[in-house]
C-alpha positions in Angstrom: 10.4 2.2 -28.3 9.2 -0.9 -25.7 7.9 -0.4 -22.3 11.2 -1.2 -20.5 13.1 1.5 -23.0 10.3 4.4 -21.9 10.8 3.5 -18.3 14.8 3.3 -18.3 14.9 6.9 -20.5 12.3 8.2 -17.7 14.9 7.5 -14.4 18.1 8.7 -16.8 15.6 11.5 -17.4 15.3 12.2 -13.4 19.2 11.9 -12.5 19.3 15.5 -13.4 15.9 16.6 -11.5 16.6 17.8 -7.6 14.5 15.7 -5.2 13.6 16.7 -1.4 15.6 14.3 0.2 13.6 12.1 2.9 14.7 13.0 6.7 15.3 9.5 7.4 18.1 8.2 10.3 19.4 4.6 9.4 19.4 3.1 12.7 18.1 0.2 14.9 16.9 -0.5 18.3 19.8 -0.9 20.6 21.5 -3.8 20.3 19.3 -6.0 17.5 21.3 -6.8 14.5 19.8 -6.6 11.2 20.2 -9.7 8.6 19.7 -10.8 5.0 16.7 -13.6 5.4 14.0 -13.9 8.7 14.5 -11.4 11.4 12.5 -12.0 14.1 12.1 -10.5 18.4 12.6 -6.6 16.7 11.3 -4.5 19.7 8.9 -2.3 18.7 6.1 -0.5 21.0 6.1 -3.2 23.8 5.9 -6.3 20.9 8.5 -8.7 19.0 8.1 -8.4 15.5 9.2 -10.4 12.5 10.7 -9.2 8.8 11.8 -11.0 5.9 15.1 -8.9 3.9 15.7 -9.4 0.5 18.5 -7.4 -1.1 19.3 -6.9 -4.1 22.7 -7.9 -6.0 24.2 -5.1 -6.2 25.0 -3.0 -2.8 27.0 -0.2 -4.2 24.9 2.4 -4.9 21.3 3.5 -2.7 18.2 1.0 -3.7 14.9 1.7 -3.5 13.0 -0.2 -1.2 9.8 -2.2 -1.8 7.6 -3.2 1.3 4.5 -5.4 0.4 1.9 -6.2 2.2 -0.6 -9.3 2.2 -3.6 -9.7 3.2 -6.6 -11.8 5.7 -6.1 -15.7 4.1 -2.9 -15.6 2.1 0.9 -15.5 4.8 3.7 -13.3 4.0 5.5 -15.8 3.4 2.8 -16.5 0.4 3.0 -12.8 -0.5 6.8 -13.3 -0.9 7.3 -16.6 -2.8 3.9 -18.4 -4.1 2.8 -17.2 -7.6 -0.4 -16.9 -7.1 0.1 -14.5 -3.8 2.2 -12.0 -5.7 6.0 -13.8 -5.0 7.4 -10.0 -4.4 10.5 -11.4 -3.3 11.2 -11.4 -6.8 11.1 -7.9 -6.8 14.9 -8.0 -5.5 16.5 -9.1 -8.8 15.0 -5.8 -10.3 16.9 -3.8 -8.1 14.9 -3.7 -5.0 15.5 -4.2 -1.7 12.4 -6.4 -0.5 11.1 -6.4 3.2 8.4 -8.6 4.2 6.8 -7.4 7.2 4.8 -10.2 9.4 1.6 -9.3 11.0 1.4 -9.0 14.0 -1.4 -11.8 14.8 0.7 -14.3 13.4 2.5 -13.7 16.2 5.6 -13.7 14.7 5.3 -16.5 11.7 5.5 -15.7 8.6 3.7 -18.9 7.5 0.8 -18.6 9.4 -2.4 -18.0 7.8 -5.2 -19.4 10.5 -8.3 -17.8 12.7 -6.1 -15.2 14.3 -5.5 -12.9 11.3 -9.6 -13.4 10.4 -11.7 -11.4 11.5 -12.9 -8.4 13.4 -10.1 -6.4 14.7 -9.7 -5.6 18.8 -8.3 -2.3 20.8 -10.2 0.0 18.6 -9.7 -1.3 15.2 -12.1 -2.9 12.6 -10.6 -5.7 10.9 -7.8 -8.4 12.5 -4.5 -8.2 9.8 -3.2 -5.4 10.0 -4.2 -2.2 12.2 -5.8 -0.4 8.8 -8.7 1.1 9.9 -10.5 3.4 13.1 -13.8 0.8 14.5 -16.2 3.0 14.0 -17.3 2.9 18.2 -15.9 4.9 20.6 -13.3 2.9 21.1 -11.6 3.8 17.3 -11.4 7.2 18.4 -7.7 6.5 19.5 -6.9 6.0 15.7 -8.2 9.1 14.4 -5.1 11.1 14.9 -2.7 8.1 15.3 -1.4 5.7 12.6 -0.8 3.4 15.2 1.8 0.2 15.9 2.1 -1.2 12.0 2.6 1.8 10.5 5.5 3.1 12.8 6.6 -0.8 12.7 7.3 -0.4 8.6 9.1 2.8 9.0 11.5 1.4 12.2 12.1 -1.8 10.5 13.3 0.0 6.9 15.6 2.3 9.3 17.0 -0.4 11.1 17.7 -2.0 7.4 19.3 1.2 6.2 22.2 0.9 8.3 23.5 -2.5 6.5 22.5 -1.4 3.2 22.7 1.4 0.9 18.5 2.8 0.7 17.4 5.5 -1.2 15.3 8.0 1.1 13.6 8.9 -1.5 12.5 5.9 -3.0 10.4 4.2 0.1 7.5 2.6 -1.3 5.0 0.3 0.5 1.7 -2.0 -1.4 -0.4 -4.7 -0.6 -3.8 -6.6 -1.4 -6.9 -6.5 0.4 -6.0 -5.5 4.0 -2.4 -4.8 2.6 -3.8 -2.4 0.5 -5.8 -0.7 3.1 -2.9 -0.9 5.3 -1.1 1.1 2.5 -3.7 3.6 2.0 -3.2 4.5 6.1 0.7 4.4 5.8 0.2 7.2 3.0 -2.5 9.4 4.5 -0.6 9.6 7.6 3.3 9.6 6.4 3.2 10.9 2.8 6.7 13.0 4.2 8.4 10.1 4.7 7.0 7.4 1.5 7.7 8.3 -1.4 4.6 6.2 -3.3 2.9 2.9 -2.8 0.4 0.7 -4.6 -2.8 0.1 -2.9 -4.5 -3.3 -4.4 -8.1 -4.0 -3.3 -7.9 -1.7 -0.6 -10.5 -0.3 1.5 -11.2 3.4 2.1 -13.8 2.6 4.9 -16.3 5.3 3.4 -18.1 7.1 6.0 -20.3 10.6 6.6 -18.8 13.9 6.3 -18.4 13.9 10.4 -16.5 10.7 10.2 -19.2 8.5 11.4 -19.4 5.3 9.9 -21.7 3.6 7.3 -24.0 0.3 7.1 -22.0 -1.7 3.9 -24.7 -1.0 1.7 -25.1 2.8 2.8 -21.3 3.0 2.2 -22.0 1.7 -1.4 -24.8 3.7 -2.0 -23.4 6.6 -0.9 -20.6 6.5 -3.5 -22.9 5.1 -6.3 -24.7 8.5 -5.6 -21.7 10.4 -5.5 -18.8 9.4 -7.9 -16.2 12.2 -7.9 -17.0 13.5 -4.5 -14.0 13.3 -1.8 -15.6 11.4 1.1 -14.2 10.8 4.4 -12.6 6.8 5.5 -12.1 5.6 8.3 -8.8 4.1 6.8 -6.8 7.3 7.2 -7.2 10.0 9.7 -10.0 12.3 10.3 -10.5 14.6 9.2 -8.2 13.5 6.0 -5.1 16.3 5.7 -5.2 19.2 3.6 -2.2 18.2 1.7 -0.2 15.3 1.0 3.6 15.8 0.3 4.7 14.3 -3.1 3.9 11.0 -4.0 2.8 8.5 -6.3 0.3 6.4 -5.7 -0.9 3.3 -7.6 -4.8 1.9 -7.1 -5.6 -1.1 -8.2 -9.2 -2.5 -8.8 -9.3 -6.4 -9.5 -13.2 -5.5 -11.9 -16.5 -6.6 -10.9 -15.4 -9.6 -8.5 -13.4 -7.7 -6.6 -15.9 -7.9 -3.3 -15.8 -9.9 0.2 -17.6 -12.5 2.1 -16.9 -12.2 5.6 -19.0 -15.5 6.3 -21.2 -15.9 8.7 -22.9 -14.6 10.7 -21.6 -10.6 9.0 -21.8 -12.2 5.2 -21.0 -9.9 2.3 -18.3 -6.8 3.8 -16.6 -5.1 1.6 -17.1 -4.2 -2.2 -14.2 -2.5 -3.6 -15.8 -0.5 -6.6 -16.6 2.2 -3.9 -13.5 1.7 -2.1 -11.2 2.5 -5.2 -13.3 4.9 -6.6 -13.1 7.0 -2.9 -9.1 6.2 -3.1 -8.5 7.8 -6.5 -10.9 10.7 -5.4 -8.9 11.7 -2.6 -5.4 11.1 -4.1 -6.0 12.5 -7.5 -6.7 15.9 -6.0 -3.6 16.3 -4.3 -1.8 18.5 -6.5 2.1 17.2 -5.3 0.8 13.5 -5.7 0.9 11.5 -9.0 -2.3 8.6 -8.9 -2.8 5.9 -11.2 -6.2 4.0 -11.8 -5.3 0.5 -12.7 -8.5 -1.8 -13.7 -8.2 -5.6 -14.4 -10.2 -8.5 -14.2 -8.9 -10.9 -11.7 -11.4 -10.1 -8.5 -10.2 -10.0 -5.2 -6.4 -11.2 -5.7 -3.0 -10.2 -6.1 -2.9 -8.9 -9.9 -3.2 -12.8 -11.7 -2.6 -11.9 -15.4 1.3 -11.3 -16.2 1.6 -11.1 -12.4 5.4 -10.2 -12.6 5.6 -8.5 -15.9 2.6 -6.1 -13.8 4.8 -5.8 -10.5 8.0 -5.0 -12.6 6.0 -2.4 -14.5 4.3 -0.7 -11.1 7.1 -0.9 -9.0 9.3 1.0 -12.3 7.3 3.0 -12.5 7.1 4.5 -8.7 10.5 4.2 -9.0 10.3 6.4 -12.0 9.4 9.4 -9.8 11.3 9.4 -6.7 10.1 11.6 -4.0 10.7 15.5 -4.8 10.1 15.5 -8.2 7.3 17.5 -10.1 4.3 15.6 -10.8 3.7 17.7 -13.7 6.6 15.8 -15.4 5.4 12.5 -14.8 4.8 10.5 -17.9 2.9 7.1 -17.9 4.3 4.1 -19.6 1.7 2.1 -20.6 1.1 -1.3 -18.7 1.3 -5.2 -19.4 -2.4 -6.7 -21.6 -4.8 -6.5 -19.1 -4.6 -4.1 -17.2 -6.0 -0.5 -18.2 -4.2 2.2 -16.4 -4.9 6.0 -16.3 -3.5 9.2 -14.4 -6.3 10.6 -12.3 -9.4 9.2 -10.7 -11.1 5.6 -11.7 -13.8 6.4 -14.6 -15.3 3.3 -15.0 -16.4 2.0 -12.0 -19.5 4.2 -12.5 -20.0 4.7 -15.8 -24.0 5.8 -16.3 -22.6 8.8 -14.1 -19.6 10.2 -16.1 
């Protein structure tokens, strides 16, 4: 039997399992109507804020709902069509409804990709994209509790598309690369009740003491070099991290040994994202309701570049394979496109002298 075969038997297989449906209210700010293409001045938290809608064909029955993320240099409108960035718009022939959310420094474009979204971040966060992560000054000490303006911005824009298409609650899924992926990494810690999954690419885990203050780069490394299976604390989710995540699944991806960042001068090398995957699977893979997957290729710090939409169609099947509510002790993994290598559990080989 082929990959696609195993995946379709899988979601026949789930029709019969209950799921915990997903409290969500389809509805928008008052007066704003939602549209297939750009929407742009949505009100949320004092701002105007920008999101592409792709639907899928077919509008009769409830689709699951696929919100990628990109990152510093590449534009969502990049993430969305261009090849090389991912082009999840695609995504929408496979059954998905697509939303493209714009960050917020590009201050409503979806084709921007200059100085504004690169760099240090303001207000208490560390890096400019996307709110993703506490600073570690004072100042972050707003965030430790609070996922803060993007994350509730995702969940109000898929409401608001709700109530012109047919969603699944239970099939709300978020990703992205680089600061996408770390952006996704927050939107699970703090909301796992409402996502059901996401697939964090490159993403940072902002590793830092057991007291949740922050690391040196190299300490950060070092640290998790020392310490390979240990759950450490980020500064990516809240602190301290919960107890317990609802049910996911949750999809890392590591792009191999050139999968780092130069943040040019004068701060130079930033962020190496052996440690930062290996901290991610830690922490997900011990959740006993969540389902994580440690994906390993070659392509550095990119969207996924070899079969890039034979790879998407296969991750995003198979969150879609296990809608939120059902048992991860039933999930089965179909294997994935060449090049990748792809486990249930915790990365084990980003360190291997230490296995």
């Amino acid at each position: 039997m082929n990959k696609v075969a195993l995946l379709a038997t899988a979601l026949l297989g789930l029709l019969a399992r209950p799921c915990t449906a997903a409290a969500v209210t389809w509805e928008c700010p008052a007066g704003y109507q939602v549209h297939e293409g750009l929407n742009v001045g949505f009100p949320h938290k004092g701002l105007q804020r920008s999101f592409w809608v792709y639907p899928p064909p077919d509008n009769t029955r409830p689709a699951p709902v696929w919100v990628p993320l990109t990152g510093t240099v590449e534009s969502t409108n990049g993430n969305l069509t261009a090849p090389r960035s991912g082009a999840n718009a695609l995504m929408a022939r496979q059954g998905f409804l697509v939303i493209g959310p714009v960050r917020q420094c590009a201050d409503g474009d979806p084709a921007y990709t200059g100085a504004r979204c690169n760099g240090p971040g303001a207000d208490g966060w560390i890096w400019r994209p996307w709110n993703e992560g506490r600073a570690a000054s004072p100042g972050g000490d707003r965030w430790k509790q609070d996922a803060g303006p993007d994350a509730s911005f995702f969940q109000a824009a898929i409401k608001c598309v709700g109530t012109r298409w047919k969603l699944d609650p239970n099939s709300l899924y978020i990703g992205g690369i680089s600061s996408g992926g770390t952006m996704t990494n927050r939107a699970l810690l703090f909301d796992s009740d409402f996502w059901a999954g996401g697939m964090a690419i490159s993403g940072e885990w902002y590793v830092t003491r057991d007291d949740g203050t922050g690391l040196a780069f190299n300490d950060a490394r070092s640290f998790v070099a020392a310490n390979p299976d240990k759950i450490v604390q980020g500064r990516a989710g809240p602190y301290p991290l919960p107890a317990r995540l609802g049910p996911m699944i949750v999809i890392t991806v590591w792009g191999g040994d050139k999968d780092l960042w130069d943040c040019g001068p004068p701060i130079g090398p930033c962020a190496d994202y052996r440690p930062a995957t290996q901290a991610s699977s830690n922490f997900f893979a011990a959740q006993p309701d969540v389902v994580h997957i440690a994906c390993s290729s070659s392509h550095g710090h990119m969207w996924p570049q070899i079969n890039t939409q034979a790879f998407n169609t296969w991750a995003l099947k198979t969150m879609a394979s296990h809608p939120k509510g059902t048992s991860a002790k039933d999930f089965v993994l179909v294997p994935p496109p060449d090049g990748y290598q792809c486990r249930i559990g915790r990365f084990t080989d980003h360190y291997p002298e230490r296995r």
